[in-house]
PDB file as gemmi writes it, atoms N, CA and C in Angstrom:
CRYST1    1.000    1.000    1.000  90.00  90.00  90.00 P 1                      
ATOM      1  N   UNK A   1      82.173 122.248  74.280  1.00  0.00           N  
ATOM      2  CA  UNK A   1      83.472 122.842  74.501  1.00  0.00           C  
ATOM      3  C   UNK A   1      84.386 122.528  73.314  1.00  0.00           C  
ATOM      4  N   UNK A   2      85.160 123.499  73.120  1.00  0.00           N  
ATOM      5  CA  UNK A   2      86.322 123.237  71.747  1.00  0.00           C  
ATOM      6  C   UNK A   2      87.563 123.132  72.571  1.00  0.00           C  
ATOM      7  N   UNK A   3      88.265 122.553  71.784  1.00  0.00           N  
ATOM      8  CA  UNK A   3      89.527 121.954  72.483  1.00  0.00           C  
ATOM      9  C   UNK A   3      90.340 123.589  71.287  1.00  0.00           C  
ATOM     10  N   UNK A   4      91.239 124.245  72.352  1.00  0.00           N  
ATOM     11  CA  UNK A   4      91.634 125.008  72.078  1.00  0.00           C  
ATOM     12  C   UNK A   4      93.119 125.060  71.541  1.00  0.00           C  
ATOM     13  N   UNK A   5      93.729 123.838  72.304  1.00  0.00           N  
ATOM     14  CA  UNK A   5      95.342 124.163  72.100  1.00  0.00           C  
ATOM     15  C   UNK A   5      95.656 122.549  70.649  1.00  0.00           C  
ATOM     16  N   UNK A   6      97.027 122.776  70.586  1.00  0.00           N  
ATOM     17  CA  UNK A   6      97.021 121.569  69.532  1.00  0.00           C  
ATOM     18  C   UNK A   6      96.670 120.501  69.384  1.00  0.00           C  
ATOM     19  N   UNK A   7      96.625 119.500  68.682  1.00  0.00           N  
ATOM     20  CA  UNK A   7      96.534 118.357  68.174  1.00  0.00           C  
ATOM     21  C   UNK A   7      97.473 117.276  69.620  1.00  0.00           C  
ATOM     22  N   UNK A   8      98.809 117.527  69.169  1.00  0.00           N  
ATOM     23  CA  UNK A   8      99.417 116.641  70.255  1.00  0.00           C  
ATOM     24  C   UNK A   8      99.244 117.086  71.590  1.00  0.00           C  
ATOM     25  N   UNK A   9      98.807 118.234  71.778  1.00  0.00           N  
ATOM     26  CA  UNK A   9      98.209 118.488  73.304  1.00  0.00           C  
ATOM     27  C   UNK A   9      97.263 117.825  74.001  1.00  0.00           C  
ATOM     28  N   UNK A  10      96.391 117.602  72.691  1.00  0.00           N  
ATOM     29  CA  UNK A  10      95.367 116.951  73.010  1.00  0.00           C  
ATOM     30  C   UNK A  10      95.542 115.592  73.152  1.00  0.00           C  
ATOM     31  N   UNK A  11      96.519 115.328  72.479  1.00  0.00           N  
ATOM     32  CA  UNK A  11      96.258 113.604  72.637  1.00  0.00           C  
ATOM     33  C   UNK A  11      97.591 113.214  73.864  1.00  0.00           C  
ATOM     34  N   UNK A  12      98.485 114.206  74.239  1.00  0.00           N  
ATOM     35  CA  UNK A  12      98.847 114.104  75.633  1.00  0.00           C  
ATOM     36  C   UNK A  12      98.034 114.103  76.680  1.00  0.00           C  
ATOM     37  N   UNK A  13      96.924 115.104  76.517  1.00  0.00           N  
ATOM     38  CA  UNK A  13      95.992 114.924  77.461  1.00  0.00           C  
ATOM     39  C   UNK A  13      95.355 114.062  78.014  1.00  0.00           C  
ATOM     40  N   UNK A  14      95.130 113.671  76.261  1.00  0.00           N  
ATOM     41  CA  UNK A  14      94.676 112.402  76.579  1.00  0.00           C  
ATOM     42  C   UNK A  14      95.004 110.880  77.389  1.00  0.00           C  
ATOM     43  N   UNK A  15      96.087 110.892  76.772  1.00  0.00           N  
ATOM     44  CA  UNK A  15      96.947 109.740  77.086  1.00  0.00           C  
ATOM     45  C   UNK A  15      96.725 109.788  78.782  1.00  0.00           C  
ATOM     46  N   UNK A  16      97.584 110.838  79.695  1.00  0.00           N  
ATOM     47  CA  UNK A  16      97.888 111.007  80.802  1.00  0.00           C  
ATOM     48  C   UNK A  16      96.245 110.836  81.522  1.00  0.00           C  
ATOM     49  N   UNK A  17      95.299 110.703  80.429  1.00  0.00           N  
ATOM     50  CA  UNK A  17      94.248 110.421  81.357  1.00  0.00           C  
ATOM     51  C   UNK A  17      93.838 108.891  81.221  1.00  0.00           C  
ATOM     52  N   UNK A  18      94.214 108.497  80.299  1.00  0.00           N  
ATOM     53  CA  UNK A  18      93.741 107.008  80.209  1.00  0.00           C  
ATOM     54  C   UNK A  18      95.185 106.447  80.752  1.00  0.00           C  
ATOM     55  N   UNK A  19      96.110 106.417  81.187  1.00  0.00           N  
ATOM     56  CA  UNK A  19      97.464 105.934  81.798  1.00  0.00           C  
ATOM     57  C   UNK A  19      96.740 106.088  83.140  1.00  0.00           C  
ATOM     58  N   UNK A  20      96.380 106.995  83.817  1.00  0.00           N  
ATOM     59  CA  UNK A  20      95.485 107.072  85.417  1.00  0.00           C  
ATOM     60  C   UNK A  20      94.592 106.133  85.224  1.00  0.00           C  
ATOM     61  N   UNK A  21      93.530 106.193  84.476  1.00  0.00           N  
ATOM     62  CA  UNK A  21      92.547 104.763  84.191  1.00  0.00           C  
ATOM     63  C   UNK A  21      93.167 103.391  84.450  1.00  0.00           C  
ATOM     64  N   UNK A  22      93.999 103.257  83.526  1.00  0.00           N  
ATOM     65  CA  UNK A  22      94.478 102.464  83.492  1.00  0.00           C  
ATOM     66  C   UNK A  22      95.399 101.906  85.302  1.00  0.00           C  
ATOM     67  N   UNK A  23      96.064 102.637  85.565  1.00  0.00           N  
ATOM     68  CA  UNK A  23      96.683 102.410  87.316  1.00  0.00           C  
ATOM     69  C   UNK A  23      95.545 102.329  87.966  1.00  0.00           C  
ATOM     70  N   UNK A  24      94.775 103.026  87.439  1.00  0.00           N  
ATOM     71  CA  UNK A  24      93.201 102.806  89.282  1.00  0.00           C  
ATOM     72  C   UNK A  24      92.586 101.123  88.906  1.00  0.00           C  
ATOM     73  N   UNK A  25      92.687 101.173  87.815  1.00  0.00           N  
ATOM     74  CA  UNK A  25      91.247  99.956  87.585  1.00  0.00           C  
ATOM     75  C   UNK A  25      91.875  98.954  86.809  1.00  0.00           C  
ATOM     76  N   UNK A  26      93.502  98.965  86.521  1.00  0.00           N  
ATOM     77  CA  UNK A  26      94.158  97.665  85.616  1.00  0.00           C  
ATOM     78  C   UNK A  26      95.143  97.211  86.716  1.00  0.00           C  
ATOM     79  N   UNK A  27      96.337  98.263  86.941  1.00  0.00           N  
ATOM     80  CA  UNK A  27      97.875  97.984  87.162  1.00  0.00           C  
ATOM     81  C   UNK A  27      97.428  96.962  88.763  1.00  0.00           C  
ATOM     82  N   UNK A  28      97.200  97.380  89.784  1.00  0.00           N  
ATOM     83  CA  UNK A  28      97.012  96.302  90.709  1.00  0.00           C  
ATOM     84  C   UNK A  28      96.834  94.638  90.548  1.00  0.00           C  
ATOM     85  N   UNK A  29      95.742  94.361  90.024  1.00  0.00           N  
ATOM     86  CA  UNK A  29      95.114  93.414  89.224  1.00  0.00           C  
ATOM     87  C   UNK A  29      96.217  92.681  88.547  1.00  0.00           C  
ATOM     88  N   UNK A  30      96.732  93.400  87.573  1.00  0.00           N  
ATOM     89  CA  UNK A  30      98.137  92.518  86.967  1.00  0.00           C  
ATOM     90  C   UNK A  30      98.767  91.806  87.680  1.00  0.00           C  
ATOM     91  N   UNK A  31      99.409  93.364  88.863  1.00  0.00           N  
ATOM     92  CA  UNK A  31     100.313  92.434  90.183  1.00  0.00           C  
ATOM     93  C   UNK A  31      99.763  91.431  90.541  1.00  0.00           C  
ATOM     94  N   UNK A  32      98.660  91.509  91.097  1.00  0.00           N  
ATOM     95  CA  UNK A  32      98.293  90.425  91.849  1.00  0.00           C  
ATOM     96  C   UNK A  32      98.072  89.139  91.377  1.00  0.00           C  
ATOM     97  N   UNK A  33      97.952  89.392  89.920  1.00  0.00           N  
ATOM     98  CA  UNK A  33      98.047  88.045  88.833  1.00  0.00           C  
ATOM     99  C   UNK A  33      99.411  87.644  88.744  1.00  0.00           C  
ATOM    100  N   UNK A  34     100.259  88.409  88.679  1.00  0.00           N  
ATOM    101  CA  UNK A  34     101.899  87.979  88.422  1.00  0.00           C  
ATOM    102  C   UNK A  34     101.877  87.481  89.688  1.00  0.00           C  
ATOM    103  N   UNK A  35     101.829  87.814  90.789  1.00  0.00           N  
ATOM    104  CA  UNK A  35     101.858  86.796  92.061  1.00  0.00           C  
ATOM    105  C   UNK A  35     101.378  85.549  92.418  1.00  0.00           C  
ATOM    106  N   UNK A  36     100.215  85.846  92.345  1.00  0.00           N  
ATOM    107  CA  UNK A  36      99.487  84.463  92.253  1.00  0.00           C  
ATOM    108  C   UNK A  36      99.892  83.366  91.114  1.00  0.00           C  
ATOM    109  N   UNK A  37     100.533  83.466  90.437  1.00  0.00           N  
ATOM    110  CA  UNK A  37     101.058  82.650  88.617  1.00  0.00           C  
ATOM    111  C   UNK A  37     102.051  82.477  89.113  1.00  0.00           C  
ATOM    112  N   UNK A  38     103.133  83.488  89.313  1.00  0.00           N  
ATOM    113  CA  UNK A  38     104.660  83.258  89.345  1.00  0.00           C  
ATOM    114  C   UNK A  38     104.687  82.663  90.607  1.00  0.00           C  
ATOM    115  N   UNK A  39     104.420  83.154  91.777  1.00  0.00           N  
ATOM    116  CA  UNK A  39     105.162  83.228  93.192  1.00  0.00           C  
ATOM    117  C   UNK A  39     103.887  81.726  94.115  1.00  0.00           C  
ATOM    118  N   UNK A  40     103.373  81.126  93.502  1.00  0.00           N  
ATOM    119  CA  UNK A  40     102.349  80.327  93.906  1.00  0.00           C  
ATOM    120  C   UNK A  40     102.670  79.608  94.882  1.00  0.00           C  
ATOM    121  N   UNK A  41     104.187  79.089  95.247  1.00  0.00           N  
ATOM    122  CA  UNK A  41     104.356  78.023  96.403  1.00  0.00           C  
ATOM    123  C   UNK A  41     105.092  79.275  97.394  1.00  0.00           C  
ATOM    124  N   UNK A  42     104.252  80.279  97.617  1.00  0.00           N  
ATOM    125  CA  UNK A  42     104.233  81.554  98.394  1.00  0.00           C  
ATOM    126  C   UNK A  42     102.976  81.639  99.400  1.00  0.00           C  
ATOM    127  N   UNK A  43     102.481  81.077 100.497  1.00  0.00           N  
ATOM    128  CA  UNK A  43     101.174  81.257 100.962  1.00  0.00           C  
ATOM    129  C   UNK A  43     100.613  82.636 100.729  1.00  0.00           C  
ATOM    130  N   UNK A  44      99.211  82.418 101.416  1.00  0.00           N  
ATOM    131  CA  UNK A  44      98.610  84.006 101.239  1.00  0.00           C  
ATOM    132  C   UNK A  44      99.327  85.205 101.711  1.00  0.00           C  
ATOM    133  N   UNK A  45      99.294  84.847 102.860  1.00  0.00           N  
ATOM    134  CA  UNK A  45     100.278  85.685 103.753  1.00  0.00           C  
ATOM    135  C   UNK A  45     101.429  86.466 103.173  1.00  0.00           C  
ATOM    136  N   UNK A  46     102.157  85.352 102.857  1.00  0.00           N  
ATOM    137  CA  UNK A  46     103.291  85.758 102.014  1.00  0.00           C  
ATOM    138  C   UNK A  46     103.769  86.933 100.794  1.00  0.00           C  
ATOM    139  N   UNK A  47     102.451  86.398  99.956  1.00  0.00           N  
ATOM    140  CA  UNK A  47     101.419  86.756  98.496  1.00  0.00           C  
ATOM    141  C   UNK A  47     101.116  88.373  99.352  1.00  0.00           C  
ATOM    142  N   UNK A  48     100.618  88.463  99.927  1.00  0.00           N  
ATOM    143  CA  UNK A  48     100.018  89.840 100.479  1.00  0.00           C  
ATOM    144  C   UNK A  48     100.997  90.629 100.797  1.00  0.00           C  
ATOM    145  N   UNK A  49     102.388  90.528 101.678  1.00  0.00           N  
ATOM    146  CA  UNK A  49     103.317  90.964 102.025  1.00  0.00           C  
ATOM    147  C   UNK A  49     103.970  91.611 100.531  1.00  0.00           C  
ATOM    148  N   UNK A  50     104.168  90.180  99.402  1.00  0.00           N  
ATOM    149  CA  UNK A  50     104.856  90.725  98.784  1.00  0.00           C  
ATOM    150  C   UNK A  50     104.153  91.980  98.214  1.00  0.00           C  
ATOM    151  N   UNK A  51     102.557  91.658  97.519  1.00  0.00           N  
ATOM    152  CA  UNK A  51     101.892  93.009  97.412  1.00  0.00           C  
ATOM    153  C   UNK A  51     102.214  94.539  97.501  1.00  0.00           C  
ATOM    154  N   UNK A  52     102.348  94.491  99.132  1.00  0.00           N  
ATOM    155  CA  UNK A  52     102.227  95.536  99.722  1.00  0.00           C  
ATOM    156  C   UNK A  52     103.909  95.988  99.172  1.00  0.00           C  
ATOM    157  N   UNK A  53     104.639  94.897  99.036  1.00  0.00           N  
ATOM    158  CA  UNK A  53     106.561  95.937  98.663  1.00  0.00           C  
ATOM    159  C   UNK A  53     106.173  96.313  97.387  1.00  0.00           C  
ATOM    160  N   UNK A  54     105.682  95.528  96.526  1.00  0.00           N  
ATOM    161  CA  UNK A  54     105.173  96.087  94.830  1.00  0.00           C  
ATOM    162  C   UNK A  54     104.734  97.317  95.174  1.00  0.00           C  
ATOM    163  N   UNK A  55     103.604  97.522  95.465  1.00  0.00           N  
ATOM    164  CA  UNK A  55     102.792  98.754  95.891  1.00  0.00           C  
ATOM    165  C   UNK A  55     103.918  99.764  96.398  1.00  0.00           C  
ATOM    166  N   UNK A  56     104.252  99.473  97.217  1.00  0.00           N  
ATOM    167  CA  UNK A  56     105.702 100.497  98.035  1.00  0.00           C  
ATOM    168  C   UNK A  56     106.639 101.090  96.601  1.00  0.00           C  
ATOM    169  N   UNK A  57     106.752 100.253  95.986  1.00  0.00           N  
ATOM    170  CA  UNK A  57     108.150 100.387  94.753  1.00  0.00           C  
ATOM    171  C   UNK A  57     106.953 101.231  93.676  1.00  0.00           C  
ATOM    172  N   UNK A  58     106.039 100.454  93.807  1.00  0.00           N  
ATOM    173  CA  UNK A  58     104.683 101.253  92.528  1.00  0.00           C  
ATOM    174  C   UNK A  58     105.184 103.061  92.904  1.00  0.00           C  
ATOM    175  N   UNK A  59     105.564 103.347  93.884  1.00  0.00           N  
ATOM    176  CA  UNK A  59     104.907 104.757  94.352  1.00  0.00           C  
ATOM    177  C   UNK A  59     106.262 105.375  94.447  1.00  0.00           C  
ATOM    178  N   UNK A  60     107.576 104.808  94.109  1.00  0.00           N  
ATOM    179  CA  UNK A  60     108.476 105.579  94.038  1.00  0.00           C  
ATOM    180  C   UNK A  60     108.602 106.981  92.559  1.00  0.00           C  
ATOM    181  N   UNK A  61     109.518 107.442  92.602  1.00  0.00           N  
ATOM    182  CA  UNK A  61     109.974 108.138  91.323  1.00  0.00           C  
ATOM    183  C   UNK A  61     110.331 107.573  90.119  1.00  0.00           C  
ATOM    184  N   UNK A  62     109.556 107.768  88.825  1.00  0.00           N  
ATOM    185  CA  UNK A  62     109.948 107.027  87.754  1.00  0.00           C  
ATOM    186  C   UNK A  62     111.523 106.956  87.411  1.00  0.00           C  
ATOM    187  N   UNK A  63     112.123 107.400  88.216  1.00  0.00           N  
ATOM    188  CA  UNK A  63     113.518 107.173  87.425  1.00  0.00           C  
ATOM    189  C   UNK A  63     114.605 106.094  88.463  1.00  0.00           C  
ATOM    190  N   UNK A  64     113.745 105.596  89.266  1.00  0.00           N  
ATOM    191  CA  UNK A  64     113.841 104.116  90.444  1.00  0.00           C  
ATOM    192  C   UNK A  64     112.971 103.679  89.828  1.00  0.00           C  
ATOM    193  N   UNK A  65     112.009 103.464  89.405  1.00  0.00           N  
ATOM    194  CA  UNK A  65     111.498 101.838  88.735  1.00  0.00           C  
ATOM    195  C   UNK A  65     111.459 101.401  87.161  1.00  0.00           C  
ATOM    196  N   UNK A  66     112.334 102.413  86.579  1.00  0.00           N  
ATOM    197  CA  UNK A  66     112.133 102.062  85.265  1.00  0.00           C  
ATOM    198  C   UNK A  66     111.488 102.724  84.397  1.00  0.00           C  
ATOM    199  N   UNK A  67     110.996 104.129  84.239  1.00  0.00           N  
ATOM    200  CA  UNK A  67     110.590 104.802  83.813  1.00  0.00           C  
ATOM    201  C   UNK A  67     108.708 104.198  83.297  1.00  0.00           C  
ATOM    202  N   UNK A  68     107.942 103.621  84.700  1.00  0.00           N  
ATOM    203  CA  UNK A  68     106.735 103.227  84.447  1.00  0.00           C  
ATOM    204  C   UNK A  68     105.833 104.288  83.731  1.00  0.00           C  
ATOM    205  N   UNK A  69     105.637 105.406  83.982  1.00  0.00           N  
ATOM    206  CA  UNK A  69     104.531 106.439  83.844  1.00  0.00           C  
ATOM    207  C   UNK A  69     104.901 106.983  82.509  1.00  0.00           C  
ATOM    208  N   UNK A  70     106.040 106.752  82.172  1.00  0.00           N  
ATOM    209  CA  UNK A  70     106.214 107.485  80.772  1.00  0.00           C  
ATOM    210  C   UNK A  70     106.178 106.562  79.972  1.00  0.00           C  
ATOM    211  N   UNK A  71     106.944 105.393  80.010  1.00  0.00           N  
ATOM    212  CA  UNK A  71     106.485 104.436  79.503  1.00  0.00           C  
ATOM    213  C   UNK A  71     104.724 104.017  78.787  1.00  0.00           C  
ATOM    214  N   UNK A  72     103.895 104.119  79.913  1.00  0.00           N  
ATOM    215  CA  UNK A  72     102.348 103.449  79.873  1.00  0.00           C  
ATOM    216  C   UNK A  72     101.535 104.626  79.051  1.00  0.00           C  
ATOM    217  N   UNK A  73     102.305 106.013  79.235  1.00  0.00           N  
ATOM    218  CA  UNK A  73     101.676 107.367  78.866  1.00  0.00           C  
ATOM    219  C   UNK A  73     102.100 106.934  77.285  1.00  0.00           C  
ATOM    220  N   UNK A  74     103.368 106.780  77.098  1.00  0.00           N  
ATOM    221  CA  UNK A  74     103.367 106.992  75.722  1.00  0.00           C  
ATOM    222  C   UNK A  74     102.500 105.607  74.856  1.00  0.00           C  
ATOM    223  N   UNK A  75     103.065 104.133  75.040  1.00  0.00           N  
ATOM    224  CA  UNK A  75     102.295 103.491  74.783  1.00  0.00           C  
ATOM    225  C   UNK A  75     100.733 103.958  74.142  1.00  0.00           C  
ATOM    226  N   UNK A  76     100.256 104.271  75.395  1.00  0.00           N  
ATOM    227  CA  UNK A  76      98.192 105.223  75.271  1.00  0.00           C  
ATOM    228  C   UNK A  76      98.109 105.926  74.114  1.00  0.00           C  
ATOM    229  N   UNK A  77      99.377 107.331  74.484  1.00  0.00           N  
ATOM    230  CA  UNK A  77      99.942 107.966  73.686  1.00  0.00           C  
ATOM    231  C   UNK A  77      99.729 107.528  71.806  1.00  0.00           C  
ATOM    232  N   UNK A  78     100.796 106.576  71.427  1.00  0.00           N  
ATOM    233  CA  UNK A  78     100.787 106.013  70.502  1.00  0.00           C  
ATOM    234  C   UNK A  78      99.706 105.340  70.017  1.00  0.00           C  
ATOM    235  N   UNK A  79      99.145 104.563  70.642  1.00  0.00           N  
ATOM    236  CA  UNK A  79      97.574 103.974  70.337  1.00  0.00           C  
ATOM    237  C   UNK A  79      96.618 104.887  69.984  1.00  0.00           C  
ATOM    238  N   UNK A  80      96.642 105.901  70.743  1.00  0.00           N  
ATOM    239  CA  UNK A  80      95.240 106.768  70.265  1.00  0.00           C  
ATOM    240  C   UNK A  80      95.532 107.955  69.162  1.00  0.00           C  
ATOM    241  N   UNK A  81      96.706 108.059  69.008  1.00  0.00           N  
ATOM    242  CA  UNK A  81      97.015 108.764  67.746  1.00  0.00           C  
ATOM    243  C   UNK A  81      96.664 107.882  66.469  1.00  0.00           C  
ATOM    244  N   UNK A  82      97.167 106.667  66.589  1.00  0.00           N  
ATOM    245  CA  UNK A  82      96.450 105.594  65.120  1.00  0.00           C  
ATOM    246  C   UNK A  82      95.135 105.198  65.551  1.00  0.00           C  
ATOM    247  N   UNK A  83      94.600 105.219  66.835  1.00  0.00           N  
ATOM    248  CA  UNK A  83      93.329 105.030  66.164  1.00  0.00           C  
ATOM    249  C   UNK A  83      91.997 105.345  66.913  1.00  0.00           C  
ATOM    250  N   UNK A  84      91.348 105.976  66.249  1.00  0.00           N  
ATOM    251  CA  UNK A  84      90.071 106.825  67.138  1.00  0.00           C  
ATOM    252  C   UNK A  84      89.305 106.270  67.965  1.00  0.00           C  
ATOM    253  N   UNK A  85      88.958 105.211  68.819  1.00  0.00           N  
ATOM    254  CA  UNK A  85      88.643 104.388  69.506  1.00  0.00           C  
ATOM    255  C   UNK A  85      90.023 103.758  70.215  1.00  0.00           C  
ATOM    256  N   UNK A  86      89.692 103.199  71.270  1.00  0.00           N  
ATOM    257  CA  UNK A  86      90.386 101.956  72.682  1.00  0.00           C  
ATOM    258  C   UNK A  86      89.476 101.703  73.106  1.00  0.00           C  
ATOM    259  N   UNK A  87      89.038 100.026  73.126  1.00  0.00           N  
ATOM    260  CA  UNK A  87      88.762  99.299  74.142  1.00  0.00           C  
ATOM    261  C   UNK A  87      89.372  98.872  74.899  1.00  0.00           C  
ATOM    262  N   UNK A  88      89.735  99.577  76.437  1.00  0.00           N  
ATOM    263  CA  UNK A  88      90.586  99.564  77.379  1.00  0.00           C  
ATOM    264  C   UNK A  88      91.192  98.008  77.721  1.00  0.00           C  
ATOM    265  N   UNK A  89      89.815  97.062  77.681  1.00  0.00           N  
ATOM    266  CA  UNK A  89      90.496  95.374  78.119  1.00  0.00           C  
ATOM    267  C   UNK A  89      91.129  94.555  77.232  1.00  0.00           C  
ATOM    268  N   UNK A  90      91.154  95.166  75.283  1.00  0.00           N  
ATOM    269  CA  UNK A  90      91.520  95.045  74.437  1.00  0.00           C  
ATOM    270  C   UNK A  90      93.156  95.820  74.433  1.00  0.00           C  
ATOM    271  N   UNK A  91      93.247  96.519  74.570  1.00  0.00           N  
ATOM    272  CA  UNK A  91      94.544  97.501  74.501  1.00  0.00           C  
ATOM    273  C   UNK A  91      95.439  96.805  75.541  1.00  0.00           C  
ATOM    274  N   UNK A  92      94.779  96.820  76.943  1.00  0.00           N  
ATOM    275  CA  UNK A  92      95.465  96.071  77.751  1.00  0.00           C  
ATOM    276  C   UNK A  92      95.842  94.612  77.640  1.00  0.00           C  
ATOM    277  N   UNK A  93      95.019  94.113  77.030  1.00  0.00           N  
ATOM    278  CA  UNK A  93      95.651  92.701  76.860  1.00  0.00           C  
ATOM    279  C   UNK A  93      96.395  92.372  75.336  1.00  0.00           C  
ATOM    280  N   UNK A  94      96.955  93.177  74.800  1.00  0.00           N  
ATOM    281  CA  UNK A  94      97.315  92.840  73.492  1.00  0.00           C  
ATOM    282  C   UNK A  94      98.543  94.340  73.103  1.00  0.00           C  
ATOM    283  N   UNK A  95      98.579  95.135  74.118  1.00  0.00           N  
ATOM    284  CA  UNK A  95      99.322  96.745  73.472  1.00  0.00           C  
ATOM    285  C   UNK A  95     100.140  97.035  74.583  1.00  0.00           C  
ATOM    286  N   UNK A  96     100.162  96.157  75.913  1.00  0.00           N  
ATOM    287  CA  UNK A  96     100.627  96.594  77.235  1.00  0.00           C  
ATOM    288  C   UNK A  96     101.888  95.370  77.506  1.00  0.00           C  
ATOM    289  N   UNK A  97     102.826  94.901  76.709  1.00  0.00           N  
ATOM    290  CA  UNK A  97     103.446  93.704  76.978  1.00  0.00           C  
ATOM    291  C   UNK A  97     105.162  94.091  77.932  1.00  0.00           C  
ATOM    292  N   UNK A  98     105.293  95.116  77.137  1.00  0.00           N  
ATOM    293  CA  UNK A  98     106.828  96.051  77.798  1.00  0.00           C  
ATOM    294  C   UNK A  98     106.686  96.633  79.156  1.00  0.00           C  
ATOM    295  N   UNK A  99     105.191  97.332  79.120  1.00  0.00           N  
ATOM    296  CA  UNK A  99     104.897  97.283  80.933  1.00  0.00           C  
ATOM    297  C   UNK A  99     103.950  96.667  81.911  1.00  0.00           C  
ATOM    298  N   UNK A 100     103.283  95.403  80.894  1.00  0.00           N  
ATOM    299  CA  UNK A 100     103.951  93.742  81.855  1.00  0.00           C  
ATOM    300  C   UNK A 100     104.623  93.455  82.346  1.00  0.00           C  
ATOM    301  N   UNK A 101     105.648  93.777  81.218  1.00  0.00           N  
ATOM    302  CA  UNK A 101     106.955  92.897  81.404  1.00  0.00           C  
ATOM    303  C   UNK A 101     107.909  93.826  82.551  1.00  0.00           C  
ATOM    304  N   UNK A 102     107.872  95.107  82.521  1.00  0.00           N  
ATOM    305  CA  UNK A 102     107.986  96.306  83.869  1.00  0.00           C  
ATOM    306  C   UNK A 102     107.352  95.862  85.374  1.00  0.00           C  
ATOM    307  N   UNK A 103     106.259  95.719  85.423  1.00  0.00           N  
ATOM    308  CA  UNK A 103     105.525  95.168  86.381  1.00  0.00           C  
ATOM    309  C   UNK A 103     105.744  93.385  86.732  1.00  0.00           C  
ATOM    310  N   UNK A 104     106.110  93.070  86.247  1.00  0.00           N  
ATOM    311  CA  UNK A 104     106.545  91.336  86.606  1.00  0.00           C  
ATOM    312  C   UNK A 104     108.167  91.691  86.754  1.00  0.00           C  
ATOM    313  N   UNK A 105     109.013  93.051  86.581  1.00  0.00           N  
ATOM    314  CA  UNK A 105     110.278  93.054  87.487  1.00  0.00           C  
ATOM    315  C   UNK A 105     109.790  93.627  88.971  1.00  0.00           C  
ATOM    316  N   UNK A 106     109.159  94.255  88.924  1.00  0.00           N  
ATOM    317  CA  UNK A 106     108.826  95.091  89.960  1.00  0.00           C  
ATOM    318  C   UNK A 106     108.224  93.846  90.997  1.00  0.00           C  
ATOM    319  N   UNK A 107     107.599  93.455  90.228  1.00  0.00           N  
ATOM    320  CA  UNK A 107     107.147  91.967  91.682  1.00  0.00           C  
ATOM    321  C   UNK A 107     108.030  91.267  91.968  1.00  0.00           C  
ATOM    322  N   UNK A 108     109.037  90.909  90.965  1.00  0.00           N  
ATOM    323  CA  UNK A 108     110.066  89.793  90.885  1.00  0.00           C  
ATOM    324  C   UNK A 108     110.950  90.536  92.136  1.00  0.00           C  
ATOM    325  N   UNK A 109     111.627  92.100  91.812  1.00  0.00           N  
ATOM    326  CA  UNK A 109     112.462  92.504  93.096  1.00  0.00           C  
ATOM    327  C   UNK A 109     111.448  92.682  94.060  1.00  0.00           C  
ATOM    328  N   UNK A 110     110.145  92.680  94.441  1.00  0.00           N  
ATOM    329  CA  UNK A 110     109.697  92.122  95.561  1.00  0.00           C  
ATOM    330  C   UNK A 110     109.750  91.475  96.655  1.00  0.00           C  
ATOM    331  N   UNK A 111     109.670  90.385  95.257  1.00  0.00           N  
ATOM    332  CA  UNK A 111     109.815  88.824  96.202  1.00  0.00           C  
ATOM    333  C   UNK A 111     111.266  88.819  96.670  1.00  0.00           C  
ATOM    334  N   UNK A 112     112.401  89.502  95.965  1.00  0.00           N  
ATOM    335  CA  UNK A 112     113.856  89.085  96.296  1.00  0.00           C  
ATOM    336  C   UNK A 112     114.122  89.736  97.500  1.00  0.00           C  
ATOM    337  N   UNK A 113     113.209  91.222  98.066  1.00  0.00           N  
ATOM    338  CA  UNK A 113     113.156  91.877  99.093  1.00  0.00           C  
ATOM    339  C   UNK A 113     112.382  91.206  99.928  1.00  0.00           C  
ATOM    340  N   UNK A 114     111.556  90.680 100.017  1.00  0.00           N  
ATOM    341  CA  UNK A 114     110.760  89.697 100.763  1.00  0.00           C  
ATOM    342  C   UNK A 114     111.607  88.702 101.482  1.00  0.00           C  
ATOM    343  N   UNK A 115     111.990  87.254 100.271  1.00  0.00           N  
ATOM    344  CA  UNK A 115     112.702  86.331 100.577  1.00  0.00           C  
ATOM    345  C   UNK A 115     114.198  86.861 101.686  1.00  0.00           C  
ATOM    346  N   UNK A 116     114.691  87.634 101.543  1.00  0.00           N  
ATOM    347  CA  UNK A 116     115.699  88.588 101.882  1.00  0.00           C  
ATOM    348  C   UNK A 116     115.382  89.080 103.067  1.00  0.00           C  
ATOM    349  N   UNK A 117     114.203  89.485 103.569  1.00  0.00           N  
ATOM    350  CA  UNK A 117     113.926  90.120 104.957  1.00  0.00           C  
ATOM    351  C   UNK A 117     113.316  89.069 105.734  1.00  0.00           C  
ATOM    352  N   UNK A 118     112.769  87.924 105.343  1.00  0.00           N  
ATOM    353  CA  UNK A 118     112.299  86.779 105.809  1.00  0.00           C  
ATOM    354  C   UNK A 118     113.724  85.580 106.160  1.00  0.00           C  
ATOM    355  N   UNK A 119     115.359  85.784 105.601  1.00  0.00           N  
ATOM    356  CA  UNK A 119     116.021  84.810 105.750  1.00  0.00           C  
ATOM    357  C   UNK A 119     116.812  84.988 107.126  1.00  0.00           C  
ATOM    358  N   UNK A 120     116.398  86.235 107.837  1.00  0.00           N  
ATOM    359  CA  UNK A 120     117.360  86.441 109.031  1.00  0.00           C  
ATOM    360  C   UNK A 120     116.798  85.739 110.135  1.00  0.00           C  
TER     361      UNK A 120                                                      
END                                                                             
């Protein structure tokens, strides 16, 4: 098959497909690492609850959490225009620090919704 339309079409395409990769088989995983690290004198229980509000906030409209999806798209975006190869666990651990750092607010107002529905 020939790729028919432009250059940056293509590598939008691209992007928006490795940004989905990336949410099915990375973005969870993070959370659940920022929880377990940050929120540790949190039992399991707790840890799971908060989860599930991350997840809840994960699924709103990018323009309530911070503009995640455009953010992670362009990032991809930018990477695969300089360079013809990604090793996905490489990229992620060394090219993904701004939506880390997105995703460790998103847990952080979690926990503040958590702690908050747990003080009544």
């Amino acid at each position: 098959m020939i790729w028919n339309g432009s250059e940056n079409e293509f590598y939008e395409v691209a992007a928006i497909v490795l940004k989905s990769a990336i949410e099915r088989f990375y973005e969870k995983e993070i959370i659940r690492k920022c929880v377990k690290q940050n929120y540790f004198y949190l039992d399991e229980m707790e840890q799971e609850y908060v989860l599930k509000i991350s997840n809840q906030i994960m699924n709103l409209p990018d323009n309530k959490i911070g503009y995640k999806n455009k953010l992670l798209k362009n990032l991809v975006k930018k990477y695969i225009m300089e360079n013809k190869a990604i090793v996905m666990d490489g990229f992620m651990n060394f090219r993904t620090k701004e939506y880390k750092d997105l995703l460790d607010n998103i847990v952080e107002v979690s926990v503040v919704s958590f702690l908050e529905l747990t003080s009544f």
